[in-house]
N, C-alpha and C positions, 0 to 999 in steps of 0.2 A: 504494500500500500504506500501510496506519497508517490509515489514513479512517477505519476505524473502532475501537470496543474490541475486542482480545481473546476478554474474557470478560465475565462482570458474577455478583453473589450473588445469592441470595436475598434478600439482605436488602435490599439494591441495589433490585432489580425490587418489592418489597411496599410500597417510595416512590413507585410509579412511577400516574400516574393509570392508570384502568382501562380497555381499545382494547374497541371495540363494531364490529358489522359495521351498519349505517347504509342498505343495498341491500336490496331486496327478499329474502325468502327463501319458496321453494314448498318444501312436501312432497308427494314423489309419491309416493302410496301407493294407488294405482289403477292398473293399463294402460294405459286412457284417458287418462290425465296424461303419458303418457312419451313420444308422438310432440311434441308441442309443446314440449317441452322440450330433447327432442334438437335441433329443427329451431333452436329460438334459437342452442345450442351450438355447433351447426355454424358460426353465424355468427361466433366469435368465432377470433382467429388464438393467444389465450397463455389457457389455463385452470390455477385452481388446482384439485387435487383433494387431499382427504384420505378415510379410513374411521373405521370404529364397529366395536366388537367388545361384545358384552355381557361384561362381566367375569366370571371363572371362579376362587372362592374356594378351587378344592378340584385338589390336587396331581392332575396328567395328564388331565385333563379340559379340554375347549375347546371354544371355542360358534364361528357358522361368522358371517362379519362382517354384520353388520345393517344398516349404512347408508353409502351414497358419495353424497361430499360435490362437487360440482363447482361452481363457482363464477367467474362473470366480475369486474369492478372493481363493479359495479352489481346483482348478481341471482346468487345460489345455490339449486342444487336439489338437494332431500336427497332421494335415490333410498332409500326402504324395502325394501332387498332380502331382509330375511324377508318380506316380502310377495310382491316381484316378481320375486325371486332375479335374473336377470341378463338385461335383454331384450336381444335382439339388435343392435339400432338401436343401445345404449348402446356394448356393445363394439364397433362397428364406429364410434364415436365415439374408441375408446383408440385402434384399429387405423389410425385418418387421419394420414400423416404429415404434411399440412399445418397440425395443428392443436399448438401445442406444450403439453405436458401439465406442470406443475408441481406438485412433492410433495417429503416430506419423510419418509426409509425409506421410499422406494415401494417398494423391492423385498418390505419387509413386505407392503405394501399390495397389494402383485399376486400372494403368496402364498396371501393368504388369497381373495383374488377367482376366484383358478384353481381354489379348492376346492367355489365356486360352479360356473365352467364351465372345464371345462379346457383348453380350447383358445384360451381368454383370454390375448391376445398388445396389447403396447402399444407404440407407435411414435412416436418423437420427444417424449421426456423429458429434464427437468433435476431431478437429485438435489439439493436444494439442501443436504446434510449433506457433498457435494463441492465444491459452488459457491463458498460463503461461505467455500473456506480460500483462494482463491487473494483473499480481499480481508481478509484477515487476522485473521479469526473463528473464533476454536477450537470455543466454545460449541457441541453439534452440537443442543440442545431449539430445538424452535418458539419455546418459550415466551422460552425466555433471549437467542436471534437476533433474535428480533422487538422484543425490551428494547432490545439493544445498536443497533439500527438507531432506531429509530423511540419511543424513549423512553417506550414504553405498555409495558403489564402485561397479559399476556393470562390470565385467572384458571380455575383447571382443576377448577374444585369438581365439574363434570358427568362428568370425565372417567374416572369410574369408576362410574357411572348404569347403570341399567337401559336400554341402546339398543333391547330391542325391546320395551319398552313402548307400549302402544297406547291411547291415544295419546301421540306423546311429548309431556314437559313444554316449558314453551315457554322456561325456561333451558338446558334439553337441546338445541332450536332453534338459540335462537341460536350456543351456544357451538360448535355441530358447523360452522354458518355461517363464522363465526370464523375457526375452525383452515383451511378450503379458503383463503378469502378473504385470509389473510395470508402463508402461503403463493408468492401471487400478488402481494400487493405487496411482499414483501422482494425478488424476483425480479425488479418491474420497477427498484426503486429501486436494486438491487446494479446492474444491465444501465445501467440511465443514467448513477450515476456514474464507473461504467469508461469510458464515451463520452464524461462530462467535460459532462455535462447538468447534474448537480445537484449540490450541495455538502453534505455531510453537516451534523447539526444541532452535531457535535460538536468542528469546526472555527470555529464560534462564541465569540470571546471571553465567560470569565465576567463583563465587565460590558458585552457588546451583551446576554449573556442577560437579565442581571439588569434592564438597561432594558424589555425588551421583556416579561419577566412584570410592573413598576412599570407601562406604559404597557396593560398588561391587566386588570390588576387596577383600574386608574384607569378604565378607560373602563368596568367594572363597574358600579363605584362610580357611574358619571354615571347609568347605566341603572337602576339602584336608586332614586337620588333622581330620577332622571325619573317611574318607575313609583309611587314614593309623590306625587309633588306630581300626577299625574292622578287617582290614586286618593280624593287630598282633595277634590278639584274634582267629580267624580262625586260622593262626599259630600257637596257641599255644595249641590246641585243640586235641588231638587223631588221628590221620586220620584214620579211617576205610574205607579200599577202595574194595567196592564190584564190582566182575567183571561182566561189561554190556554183556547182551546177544548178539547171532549175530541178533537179531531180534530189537534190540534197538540201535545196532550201525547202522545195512542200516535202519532205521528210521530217525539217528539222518545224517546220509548222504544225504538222500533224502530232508530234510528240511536242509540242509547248501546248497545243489544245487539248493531247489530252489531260496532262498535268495538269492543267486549271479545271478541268470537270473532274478529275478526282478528289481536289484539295474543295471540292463543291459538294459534290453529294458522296465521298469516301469511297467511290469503286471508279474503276473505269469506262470506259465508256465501251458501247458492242460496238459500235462505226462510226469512222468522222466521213462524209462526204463533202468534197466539193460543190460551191454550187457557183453556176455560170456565171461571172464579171459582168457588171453593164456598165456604163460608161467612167465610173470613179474608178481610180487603183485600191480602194480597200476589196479585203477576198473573204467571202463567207464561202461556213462549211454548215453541213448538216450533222448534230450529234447526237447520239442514238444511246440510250441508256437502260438500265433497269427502270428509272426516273421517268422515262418519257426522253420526248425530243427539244432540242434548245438550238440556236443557231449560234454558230464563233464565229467571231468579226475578229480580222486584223485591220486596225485601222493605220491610216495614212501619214497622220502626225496627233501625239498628244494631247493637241489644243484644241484639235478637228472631233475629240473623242471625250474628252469632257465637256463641249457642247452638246453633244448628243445625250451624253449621262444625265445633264441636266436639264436639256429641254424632255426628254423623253421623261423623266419626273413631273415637269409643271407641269407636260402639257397632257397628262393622264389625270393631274389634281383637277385639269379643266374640262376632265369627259372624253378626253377624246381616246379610242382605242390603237394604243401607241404600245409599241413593245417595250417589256418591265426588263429592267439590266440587271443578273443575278449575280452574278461573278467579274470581279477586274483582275485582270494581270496586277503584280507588283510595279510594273513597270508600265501601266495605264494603254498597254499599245492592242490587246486581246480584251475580250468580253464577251461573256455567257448573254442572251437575250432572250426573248420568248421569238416559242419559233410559231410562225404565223402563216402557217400552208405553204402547199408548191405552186400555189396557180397566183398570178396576179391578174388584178383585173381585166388588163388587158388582153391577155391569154383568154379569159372567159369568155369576153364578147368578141373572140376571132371569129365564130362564123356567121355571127350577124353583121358583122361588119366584110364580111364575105359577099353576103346577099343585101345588104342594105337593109335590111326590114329587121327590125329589133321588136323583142317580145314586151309584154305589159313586166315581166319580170326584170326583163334587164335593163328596162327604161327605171324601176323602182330602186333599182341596186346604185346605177348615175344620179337617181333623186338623192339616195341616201350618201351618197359621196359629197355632193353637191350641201348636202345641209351637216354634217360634219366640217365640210369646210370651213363654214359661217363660223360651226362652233369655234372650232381650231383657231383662226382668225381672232375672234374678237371678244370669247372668251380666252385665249390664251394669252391674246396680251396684257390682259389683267394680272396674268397668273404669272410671267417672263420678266425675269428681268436681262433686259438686254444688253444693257454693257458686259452679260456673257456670253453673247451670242460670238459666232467666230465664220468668218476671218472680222465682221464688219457689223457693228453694232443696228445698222441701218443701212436702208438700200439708198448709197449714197450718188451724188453727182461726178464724182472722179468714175463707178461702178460704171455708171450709165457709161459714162465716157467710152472707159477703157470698150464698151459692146459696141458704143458707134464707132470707135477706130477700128477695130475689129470688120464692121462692116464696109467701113472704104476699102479697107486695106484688100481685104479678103474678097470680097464681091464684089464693088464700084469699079474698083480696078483693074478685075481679070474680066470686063466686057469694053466694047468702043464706047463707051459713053462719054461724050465730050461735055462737062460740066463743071461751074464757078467752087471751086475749093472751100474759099472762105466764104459764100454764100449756106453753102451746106452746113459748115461748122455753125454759122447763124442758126439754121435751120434745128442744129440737134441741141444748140444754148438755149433756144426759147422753147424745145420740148420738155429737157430739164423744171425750166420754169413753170411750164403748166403743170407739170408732174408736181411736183413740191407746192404748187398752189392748191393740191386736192387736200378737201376738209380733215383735218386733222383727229377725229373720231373716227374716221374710214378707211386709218394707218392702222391695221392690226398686224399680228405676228404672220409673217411673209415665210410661205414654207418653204418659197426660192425652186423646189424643182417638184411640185404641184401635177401628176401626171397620173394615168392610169396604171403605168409599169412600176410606180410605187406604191398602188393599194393592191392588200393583199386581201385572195378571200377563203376564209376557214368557215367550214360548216354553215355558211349561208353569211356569215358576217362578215363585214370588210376590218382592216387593219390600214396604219398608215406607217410608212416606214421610210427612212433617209431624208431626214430633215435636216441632218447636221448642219447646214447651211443656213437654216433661218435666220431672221432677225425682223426688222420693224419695215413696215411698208405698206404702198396699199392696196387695198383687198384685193381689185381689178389684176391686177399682176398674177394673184393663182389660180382668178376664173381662168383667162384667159390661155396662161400654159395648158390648164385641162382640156375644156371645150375644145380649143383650135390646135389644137396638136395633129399635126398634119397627118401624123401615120395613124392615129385614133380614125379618121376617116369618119367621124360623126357627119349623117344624114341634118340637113338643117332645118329639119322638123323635131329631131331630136335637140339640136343644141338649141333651139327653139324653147322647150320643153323644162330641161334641164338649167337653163339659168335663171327661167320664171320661178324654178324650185329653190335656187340658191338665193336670188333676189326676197322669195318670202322668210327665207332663213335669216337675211342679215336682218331682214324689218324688224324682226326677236329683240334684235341687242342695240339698233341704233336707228334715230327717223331720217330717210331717206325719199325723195319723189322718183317716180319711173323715172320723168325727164332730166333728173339728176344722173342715175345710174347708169342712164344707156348713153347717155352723152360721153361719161366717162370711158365707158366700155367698147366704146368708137377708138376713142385716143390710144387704148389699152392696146387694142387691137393692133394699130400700127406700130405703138410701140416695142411690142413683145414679137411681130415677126420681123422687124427689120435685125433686133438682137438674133433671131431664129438665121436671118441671111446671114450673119455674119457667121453664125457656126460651119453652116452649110458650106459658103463658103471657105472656111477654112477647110474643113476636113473634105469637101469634095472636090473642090477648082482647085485649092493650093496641094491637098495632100492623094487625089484623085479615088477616095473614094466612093464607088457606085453607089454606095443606099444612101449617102446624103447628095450626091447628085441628082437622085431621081427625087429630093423633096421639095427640088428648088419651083421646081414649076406652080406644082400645090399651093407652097408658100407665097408665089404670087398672086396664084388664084381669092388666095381670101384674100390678101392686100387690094384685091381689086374693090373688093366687095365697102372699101372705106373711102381709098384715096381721094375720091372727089370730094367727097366732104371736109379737107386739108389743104386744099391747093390753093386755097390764099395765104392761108398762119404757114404754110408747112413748102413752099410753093420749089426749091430748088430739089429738095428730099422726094416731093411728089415726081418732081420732072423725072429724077435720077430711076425711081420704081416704074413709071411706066416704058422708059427705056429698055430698060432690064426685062419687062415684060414682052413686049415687040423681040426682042432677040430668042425668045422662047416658044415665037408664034398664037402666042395671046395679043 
């Protein structure tokens, strides 16, 4: 008796370094997962167990327990019992008296498990809130028994979490791991030093202690300057830098994704799949779990990728169905996301936009696109704050610029068009200007690349994905990338349809007159395909490629459908587009 403390504080234990569980840990939250895990437990003779209850903020209300926790010295498995409520095999794991079951309030813990099955009966138990008085431990918490023995801190930030989230977080993981796992070794180390096996830490004089953290801290110390004097030596050394094959970087990608999905849900993953590039250099994969599936991003640069972290948070607090980010790399440049089907919507409507005739179904899927938008827009701006948005807090006048230089350079240029320079430059200053004179409630958050190849659609729902580029601007800019998206090929009874439905969306958040809106949506129009020419031309006149060659004609086609209405305010820019058209045979 005396071996050990009493008791210990609060204040006591928030000194104490932090206890981690270091074993393996599986979630089972399949069927298929639970014979092989029983069959290990079977093997063992002393288990820790604990439970999860999702907490219940509202007087006489209670949720039924979520997760048991069983755990050897080496390996815990967190049984998903909203999922799998109570397999059989498991209780006849409580019910083996040869197996000794450790826990702490089990009779809590067997309360809430009989409300699962009731004939839930458990055999050969140690309560260790009995155990620990006969070695002189008042304390009856995990937290403050595990202190007093074993001079770690077991930290309870999860312990009032959401347990039946799905998937859980992976501090949720660990910490449920934890609690089983300690459990089990305060149990073995109480049982040893009663047999006179081991010696508590606290029968250590304080100067063996005080030697033994000097002689740890020293041998640090050696590993420190060990590690910088190799580090100098590699520096000082030649670098020959041979360049990795693409066969050896998606190797070396495929093993960094899956590292991050197992440091997420504790196993690996069954398959990472590529999925096809579109126009950005970030690469998604598809990953394939016991867990379900998640999509890996690598993305392009760190700043590009914590915009995304964080608009894809606001902009889900604003309703909108955006992908939730599970997992970061250490190094911010990888991330777990929810995965949000194989089809995007523009894949869906390839064969009505084959045949021109669109169903009452798919006209409702473009409505619902179309008023998501609004929300996205003008409830997000509420929600954003934009001096995080990246590259550009706003859709600025240098932005603009750099698109009209873009479009001399790239298209004015590579036709005969004999045209005043610095008339034009007039032309794209005083577009600016109208631009920036649009009502300033009618700036919402600007998705930047607003298109049907980025909504996704799962089980009848659309999702909205690759915004990283957002920032502040106004709303006319994402109808108009959707609607007129040349290769979308919307019938103009349809884009007809579809804007009436986006126009009654915005009227929700802000007052607006038709003859407001469409006047805008005139300007919008020119504005967003002459940026559309400058792409075109880049990648097809300058760099000759055929699919954006063949958009260029299209692209004029709807500029036709404005131009006249611009040929006084806009009159060298007009001249320049119909030029360009005549060379097309329009």
């Amino acid at each position: 008796m005396g071996q050990f403390a009493e008791s210990i504080t609060k204040e006591e234990i928030q000194q104490l370094p932090i206890a981690s569980f270091t074993g393996d840990i599986i979630v089972v939250s399949r069927f298929d997962m639970v014979q092989e895990a029983v069959d290990y437990l079977n093997t063992q003779k002393v288990l820790g167990i604990d439970t999860e209850t999702k907490p219940v903020f509202v007087k006489g209300k209670s949720n039924q327990v979520a997760l048991l926790q069983i755990s050897s010295e080496t390996r815990c498995y967190l049984f998903r019992l909203n999922l799998l409520n109570i397999p059989e095999s498991v209780a006849d794991l409580f019910a083996n008296p040869s197996i000794t079951k450790i826990g702490l309030s089990l009779h809590d813990d067997f309360r809430q498990l009989r409300r699962r099955m009731p004939n839930f009966k458990c055999e050969n138990y140690v309560e260790l809130q009995s155990y620990v008085e006969k070695f002189g431990i008042k304390d009856k918490s995990l937290q403050k028994i595990y202190a007093i023995i074993f001079k770690l801190q077991i930290s309870k930030r999860q312990q009032t979490s959401n347990w039946e989230a799905n998937p859980l977080e992976p501090a949720q993981i660990r910490y449920a791991a934890l609690d089983a796992y300690a459990t089990l070794m305060i149990y073995h180390e109480l049982s040893n030093s009663e047999e006179g096996k081991s010696k508590p830490a606290d029968h250590l004089s304080s100067a063996v202690l005080e030697q033994m953290q000097l002689a740890q801290q020293q041998r640090a110390q050696e590993k420190k300057e060990k590690r910088e004097k190799k580090r100098k030596e590699q520096e000082a050394k030649p670098k020959v830098v041979v360049p990795k094959t693409p066969e050896e970087i998606h190797e070396e990608n495929l093993q960094s994704i899956a590292r991050l999905y197992k440091k997420f849900q504790g196993h690996h993953p069954s398959s990472i799949t590529p999925i096809a590039q579109a126009g950005s250099g970030r690469q998604y994969f598809m990953v394939d779990g016991d867990s379900g599936k998640y999509v890996a991003t690598i993305g392009e640069t760190k700043e590009e990728n914590e915009a995304f972290f964080y608009l894809a948070k606001q902009l889900k607090r604003a309703g909108a169905s955006v992908p939730k980010v599970f997992h970061i790399s250490k190094d911010r440049m990888i991330y777990l996301q929810t995965y949000c089907g194989n089809d995007s919507l523009y894949k869906v409507l390839d064969r009505f936009r084959q045949t021109g005739e669109y169903s009452k179904t798919s006209i409702r899927m473009l409505g619902k696109a179309m008023s998501d938008l609004a929300r996205i827009q003008l409830v997000g701006a509420k929600t954003v704050d934009f001096a995080k948005c990246y590259p550009e807090s706003e859709f600025s006048r240098d932005g603009l610029m750099a698109d009209f230089a873009k479009f001399e350079t790239y298209f004015v240029k590579k036709h005969p068009i004999d045209y005043n320079e610095s008339r034009l430059h007039d032309d794209f200053e005083k577009m600016w200007a109208t631009m920036s004179a649009v009502r300033k409630d009618a700036w919402g958050f600007m998705y930047r690349d607003f298109q049907s190849r980025n909504v996704m659609v799962k089980s009848g729902g659309l999702w909205y994905i690759d915004f990283q580029g957002g920032r502040r601007g106004p709303i006319w800019y994402d109808l108009v990338s959707f609607v007129y998206q040349v290769r979308a090929k919307y019938p103009d009874d349809v884009k007809t349809q579809i804007i009436t439905i986006y126009l009654k969306a915005v009227k929700k958040f802000i007052e607006i007159s038709d003859e407001e809106f469409y006047a805008n949506l005139d300007f919008f129009i020119l504005m967003r395909m002459v940026q559309v020419l400058g792409t075109y031309g880049l990648r097809g006149l300058e760099e000759k490629k055929e699919t954006f060659l063949g958009q260029i004609p299209d692209t004029l086609k709807v500029l036709g459908t404005v131009v006249d209405k611009f040929e006084n305010e806009y009159p060298e820019l007009i001249k320049v587009i119909k030029e360009a058209t005549k060379h097309y045979g329009e």
